[in-house]
C-alpha positions in Angstrom: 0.0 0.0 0.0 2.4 2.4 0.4 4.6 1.7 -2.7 1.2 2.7 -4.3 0.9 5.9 -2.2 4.4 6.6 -3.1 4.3 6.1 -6.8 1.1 8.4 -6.5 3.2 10.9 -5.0 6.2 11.1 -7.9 3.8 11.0 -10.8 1.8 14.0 -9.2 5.6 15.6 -9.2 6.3 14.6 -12.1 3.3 15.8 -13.9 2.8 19.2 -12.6 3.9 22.4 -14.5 7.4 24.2 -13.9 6.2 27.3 -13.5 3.9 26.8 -10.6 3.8 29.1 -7.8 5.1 27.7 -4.2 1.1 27.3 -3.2 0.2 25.6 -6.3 -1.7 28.0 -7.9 -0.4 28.9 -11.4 0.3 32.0 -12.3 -2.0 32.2 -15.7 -4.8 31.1 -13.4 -4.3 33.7 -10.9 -6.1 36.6 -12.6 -8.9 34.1 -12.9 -8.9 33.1 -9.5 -9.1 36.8 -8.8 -12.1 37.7 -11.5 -14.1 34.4 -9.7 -13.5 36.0 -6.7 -14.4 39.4 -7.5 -17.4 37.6 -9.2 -18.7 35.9 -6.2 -18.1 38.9 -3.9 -20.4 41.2 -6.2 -23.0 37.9 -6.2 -23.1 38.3 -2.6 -23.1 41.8 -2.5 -26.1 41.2 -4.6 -27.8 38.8 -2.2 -27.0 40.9 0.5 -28.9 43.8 -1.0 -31.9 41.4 -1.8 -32.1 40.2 1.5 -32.3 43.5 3.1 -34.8 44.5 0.9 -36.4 41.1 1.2 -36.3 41.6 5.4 -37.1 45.2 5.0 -40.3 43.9 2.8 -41.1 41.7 5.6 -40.9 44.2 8.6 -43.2 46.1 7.0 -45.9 43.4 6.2 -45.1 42.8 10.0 -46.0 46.0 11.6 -48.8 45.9 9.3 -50.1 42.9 10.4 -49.2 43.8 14.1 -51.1 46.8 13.4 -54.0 45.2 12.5 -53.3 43.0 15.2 -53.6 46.1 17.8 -57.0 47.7 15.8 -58.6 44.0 16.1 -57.6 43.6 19.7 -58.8 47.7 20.3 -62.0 46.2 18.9 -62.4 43.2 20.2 -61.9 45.2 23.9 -64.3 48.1 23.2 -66.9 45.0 22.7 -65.6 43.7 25.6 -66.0 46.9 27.3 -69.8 47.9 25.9 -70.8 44.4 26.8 -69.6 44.3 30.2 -70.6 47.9 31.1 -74.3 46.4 29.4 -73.5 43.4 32.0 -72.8 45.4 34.6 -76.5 47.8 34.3 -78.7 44.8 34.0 -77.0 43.1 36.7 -77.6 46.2 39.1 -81.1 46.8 37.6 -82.2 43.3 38.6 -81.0 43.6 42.0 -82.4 47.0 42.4 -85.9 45.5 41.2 -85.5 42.5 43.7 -85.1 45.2 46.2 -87.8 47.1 45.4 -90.2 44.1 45.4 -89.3 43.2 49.0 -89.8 46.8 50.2 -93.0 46.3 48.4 -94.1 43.1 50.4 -93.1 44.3 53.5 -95.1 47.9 53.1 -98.6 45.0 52.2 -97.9 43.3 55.6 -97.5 46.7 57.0 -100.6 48.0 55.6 -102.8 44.7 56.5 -101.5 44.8 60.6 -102.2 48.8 59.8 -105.7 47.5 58.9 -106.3 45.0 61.8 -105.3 47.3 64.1 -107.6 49.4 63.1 -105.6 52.2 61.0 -104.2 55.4 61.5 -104.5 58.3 59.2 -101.1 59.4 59.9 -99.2 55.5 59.5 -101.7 54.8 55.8 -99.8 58.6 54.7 -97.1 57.8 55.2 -97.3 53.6 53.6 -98.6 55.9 50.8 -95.6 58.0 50.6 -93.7 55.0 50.9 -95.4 53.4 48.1 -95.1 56.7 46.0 -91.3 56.5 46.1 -90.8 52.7 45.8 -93.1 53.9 42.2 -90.8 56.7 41.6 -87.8 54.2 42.1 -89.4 51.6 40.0 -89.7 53.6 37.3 -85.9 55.4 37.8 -85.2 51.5 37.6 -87.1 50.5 34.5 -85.8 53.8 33.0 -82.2 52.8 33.8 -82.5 49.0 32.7 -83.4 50.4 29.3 -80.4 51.8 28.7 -77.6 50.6 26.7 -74.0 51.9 26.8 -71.9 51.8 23.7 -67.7 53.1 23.8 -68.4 55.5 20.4 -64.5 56.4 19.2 -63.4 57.7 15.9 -59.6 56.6 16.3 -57.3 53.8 18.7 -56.8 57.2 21.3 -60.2 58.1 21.5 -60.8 54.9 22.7 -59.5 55.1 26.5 -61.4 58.3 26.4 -64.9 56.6 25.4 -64.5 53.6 27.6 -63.5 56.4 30.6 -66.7 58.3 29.5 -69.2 55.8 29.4 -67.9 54.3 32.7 -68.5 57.8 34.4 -71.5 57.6 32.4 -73.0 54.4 34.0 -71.2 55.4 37.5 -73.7 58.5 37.7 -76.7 56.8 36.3 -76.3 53.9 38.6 -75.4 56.4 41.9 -79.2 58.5 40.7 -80.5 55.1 40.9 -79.1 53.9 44.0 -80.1 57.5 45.2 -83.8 57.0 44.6 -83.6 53.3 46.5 -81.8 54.8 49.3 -85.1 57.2 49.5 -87.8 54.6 49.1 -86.2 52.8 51.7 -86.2 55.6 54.2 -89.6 56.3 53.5 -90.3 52.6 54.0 -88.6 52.8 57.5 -90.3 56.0 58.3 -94.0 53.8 57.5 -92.6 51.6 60.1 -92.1 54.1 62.7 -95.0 55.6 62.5 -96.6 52.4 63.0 
């Protein structure tokens, strides 16, 4: 094997040119090593440049689409907002309602031991001014569950603005509301009193 390796050797010698620089690269070809490699540089100059542009093309069809991504998630929140703040009313509407009922039952069993006991001009006015403001708050209440609150924006920065408005908005309506409760109640425990 390594007679063969050997005679390999001295006919690679034997073969190769005179003129042969000491790295094995003959002169002749040297200016056509250089144009190749001048060639391939400009080539990846070249696909340097299209990658760039080819990145740069795909930034921007990524901030679009994250963009987008930001409006559809803007949306999809104001919904989110309108329906909870919707959620929110019709929650507090029912319980008001609830409310209102029981003040109404106990004013009846008010007004029948009123009745058995023979009534008193001054405890039937003031069941009836009870049950004048337990109507007044009924109808505050019917009023308010009719309602609807929508966030109405023309642009992404109006939005905080909207959803801040139409929670101060519901806020005040729902504090009226509480208001005229907290006044059929009283006059529900003043029917009491005077009982």
């Amino acid at each position: 094997m390594k007679k063969w390796l050997t005679a390999l050797a001295l006919a690679l010698l034997l073969v190769s040119p005179a003129n042969a620089s000491p790295r094995g690269i003959e002169v002749q070809n040297l200016e056509t090593l250089k144009e190749r490699l001048q060639e391939r540089l400009e080539e990846r100059i070249t696909t340097r440049e299209e990658h760039r542009e080819e990145l740069d093309d795909w930034r921007a069809t990524l901030s679009a689409r994250l963009k987008q991504i930001r409006d559809e998630r803007k949306l999809r929140l104001a919904a989110h907002l309108t329906e909870r703040f919707n959620q929110i009313n019709q929650k507090y509407t029912e319980h008001v309602a609830r409310l209102l009922n029981r003040m109404r039952a106990i004013l009846a069993k008010l007004e029948t031991r009123v009745e058995e006991a023979g009534g008193d001009a001054e405890t039937e006015a003031a069941i009836a001014a009870a049950y004048s403001a337990i109507a007044e708050a009924e109808t505050a209440n019917e009023t308010q569950a009719a309602k609807e609150y929508e966030l109405v924006f023309d642009d992404e920065a109006g939005l905080r603005s909207a959803a801040a408005t139409a929670k101060q908005l519901l806020k005040d309506d729902l504090g009226e509301l509480r208001d005229k409760v907290h006044q059929a109640r009283k006059a529900v425990v003043e029917a009491i009193r005077t009982a």
